[in-house]
Structures are given as C-alpha cells and as structure tokens.
N, CA, C and O atoms as a GROMACS GRO file, in nm:
protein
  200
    1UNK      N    1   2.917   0.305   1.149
    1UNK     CA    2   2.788   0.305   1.084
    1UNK      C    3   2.808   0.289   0.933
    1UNK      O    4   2.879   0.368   0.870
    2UNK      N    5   2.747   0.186   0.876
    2UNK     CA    6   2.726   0.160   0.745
    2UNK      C    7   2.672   0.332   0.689
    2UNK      O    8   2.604   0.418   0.745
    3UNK      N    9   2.740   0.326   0.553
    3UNK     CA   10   2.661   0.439   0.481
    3UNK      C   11   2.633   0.396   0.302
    3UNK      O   12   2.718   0.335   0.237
    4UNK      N   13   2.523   0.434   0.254
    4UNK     CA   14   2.529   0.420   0.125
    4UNK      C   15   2.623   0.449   0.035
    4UNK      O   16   2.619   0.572   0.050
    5UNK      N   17   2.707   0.432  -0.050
    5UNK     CA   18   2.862   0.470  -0.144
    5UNK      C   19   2.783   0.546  -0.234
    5UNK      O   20   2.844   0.632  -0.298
    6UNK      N   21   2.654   0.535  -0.255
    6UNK     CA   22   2.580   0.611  -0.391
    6UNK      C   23   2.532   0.750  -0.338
    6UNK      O   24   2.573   0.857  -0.380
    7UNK      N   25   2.420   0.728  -0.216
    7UNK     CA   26   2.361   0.848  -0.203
    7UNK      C   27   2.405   0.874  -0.032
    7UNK      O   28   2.321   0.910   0.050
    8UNK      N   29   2.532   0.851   0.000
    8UNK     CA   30   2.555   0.865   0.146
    8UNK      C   31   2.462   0.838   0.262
    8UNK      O   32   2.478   0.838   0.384
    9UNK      N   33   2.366   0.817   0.187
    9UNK     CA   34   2.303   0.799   0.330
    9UNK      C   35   2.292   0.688   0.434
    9UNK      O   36   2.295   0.572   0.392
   10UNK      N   37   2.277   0.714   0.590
   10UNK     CA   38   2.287   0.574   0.668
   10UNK      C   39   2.224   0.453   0.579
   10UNK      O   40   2.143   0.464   0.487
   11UNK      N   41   2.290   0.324   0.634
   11UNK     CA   42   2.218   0.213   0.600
   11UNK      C   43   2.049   0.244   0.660
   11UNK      O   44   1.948   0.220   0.595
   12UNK      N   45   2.056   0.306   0.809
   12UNK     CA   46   1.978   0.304   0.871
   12UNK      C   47   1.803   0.399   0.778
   12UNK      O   48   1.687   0.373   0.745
   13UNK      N   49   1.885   0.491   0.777
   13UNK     CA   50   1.776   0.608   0.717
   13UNK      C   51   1.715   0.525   0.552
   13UNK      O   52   1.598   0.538   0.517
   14UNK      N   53   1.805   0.454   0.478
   14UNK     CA   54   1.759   0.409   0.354
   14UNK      C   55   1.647   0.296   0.403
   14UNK      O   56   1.534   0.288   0.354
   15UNK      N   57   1.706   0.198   0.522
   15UNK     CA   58   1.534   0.140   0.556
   15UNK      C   59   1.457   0.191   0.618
   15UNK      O   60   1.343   0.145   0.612
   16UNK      N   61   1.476   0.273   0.679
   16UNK     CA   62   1.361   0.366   0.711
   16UNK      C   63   1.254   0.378   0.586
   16UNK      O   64   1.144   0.329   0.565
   17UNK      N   65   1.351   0.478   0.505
   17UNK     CA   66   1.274   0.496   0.364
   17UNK      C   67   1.210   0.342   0.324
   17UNK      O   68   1.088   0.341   0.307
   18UNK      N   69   1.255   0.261   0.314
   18UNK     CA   70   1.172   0.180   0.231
   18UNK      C   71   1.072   0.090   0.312
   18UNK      O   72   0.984   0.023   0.256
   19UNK      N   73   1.098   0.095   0.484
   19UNK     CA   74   0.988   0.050   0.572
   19UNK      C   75   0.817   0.129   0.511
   19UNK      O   76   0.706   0.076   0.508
   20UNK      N   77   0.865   0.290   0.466
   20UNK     CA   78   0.798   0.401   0.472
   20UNK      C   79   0.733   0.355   0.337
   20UNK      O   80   0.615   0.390   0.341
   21UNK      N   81   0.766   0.283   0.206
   21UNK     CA   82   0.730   0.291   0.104
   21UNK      C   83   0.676   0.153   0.148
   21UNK      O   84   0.555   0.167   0.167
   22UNK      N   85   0.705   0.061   0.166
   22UNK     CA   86   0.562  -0.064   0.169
   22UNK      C   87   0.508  -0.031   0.237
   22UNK      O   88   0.406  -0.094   0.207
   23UNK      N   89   0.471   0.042   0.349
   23UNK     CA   90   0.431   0.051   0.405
   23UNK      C   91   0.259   0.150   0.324
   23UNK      O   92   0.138   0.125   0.316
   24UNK      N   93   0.318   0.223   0.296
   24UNK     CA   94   0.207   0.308   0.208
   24UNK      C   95   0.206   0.210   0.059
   24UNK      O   96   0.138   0.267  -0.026
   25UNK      N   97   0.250   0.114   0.023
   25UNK     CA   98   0.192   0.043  -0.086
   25UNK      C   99   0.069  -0.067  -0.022
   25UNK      O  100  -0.045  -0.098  -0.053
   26UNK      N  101   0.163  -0.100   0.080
   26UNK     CA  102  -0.002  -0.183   0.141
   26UNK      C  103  -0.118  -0.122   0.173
   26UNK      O  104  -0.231  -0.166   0.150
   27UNK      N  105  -0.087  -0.009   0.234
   27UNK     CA  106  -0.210   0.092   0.233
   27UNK      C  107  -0.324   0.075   0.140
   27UNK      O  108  -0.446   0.057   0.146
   28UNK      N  109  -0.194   0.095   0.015
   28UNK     CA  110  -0.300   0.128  -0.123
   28UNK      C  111  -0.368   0.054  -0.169
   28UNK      O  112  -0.476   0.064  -0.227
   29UNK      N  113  -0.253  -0.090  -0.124
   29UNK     CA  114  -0.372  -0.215  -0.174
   29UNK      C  115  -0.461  -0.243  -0.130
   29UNK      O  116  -0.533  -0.322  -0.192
   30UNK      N  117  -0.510  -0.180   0.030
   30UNK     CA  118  -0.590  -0.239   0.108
   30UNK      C  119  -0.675  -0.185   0.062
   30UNK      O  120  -0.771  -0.260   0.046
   31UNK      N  121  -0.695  -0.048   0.019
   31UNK     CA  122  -0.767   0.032   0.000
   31UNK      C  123  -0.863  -0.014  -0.118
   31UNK      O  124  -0.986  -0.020  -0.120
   32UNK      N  125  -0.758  -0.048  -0.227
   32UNK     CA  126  -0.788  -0.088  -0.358
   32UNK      C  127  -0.933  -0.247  -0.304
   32UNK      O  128  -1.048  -0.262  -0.345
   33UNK      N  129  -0.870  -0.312  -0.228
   33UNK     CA  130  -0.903  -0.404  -0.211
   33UNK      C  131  -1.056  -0.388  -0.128
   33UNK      O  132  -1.148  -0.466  -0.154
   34UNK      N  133  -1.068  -0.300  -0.047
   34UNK     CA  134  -1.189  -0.290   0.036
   34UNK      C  135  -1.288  -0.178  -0.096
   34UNK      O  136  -1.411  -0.178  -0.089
   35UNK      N  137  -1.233  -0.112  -0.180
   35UNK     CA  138  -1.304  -0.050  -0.254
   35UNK      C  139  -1.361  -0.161  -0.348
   35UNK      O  140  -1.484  -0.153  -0.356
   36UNK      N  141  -1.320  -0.239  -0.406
   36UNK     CA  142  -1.350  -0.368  -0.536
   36UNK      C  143  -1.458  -0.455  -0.400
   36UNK      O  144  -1.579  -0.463  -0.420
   37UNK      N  145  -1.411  -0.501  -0.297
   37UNK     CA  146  -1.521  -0.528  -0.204
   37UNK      C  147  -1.646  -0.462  -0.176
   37UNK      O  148  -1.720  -0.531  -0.106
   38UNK      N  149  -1.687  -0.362  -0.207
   38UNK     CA  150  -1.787  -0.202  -0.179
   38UNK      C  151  -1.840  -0.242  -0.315
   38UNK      O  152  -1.959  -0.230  -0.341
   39UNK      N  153  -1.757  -0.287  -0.398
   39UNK     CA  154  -1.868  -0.259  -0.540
   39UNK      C  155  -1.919  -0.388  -0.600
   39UNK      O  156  -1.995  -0.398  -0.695
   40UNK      N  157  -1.855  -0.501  -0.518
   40UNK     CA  158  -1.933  -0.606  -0.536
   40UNK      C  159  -2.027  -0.650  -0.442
   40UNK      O  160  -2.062  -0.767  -0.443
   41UNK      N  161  -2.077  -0.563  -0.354
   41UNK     CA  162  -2.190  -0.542  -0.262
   41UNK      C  163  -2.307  -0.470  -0.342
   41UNK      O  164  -2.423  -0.510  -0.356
   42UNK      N  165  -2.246  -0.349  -0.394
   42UNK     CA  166  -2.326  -0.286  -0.469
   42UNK      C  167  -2.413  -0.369  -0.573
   42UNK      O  168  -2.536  -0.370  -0.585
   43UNK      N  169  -2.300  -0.449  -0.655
   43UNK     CA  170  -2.382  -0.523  -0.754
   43UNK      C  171  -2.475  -0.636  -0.720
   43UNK      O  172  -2.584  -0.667  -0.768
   44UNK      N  173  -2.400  -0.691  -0.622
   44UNK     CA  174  -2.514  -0.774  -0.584
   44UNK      C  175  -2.652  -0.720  -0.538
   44UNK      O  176  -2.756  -0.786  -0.547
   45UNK      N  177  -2.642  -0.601  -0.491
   45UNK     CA  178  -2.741  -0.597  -0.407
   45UNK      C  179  -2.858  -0.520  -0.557
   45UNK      O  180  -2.981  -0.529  -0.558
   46UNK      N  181  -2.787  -0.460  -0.649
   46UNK     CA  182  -2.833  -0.430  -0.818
   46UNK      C  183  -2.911  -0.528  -0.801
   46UNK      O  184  -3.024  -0.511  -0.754
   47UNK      N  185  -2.862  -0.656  -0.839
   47UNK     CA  186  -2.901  -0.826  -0.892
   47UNK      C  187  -3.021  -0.810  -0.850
   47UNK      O  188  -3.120  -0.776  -0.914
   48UNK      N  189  -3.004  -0.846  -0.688
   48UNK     CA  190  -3.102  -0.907  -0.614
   48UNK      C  191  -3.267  -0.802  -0.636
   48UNK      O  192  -3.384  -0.839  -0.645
   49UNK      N  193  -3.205  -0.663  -0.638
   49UNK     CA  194  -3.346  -0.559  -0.670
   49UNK      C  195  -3.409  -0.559  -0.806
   49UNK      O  196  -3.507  -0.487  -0.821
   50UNK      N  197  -3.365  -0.634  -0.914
   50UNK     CA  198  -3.412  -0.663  -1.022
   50UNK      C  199  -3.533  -0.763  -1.013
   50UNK      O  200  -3.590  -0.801  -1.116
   0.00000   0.00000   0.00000
C-alpha cells in the first residue's frame, strides 16, 4: 500500500479526503448558484409589479 512520505497517510484515505472536499465545494456552488437564481426571480417579479 502506497503511503504519503509527508503525512503518512494511505494513498487511499488522502483521496478519500479530497473526494470529501469537492465534493462539499460543489455543494456550495450549487447552492450559491440556486440562491443568485431565487433572487433573480425575485427581481423580476419586483419589475413586473411596478
């Protein structure tokens, strides 16, 4: 089994970790992304009640 020379750890467990970190960055973007979607509903719908 491969191991890290820096922080010992498996090859295996370090992609784990970083499956684990995009994984919650896409999250965030999605999030980011359906929220900026929510508020350009909002505005439009501002517009249109003017």
């Amino acid at each position: 089994m491969m191991k890290c020379h820096i922080c010992g750890k498996s090859l295996n467990d370090v992609l784990e970790h970083v499956e684990h970190i995009l994984h919650e960055c896409s999250q965030i973007q999605a999030d980011q992304m359906l929220q900026a979607e929510h508020e350009q509903e909002r505005n439009m719908i501002q517009l249109r009640n003017k």
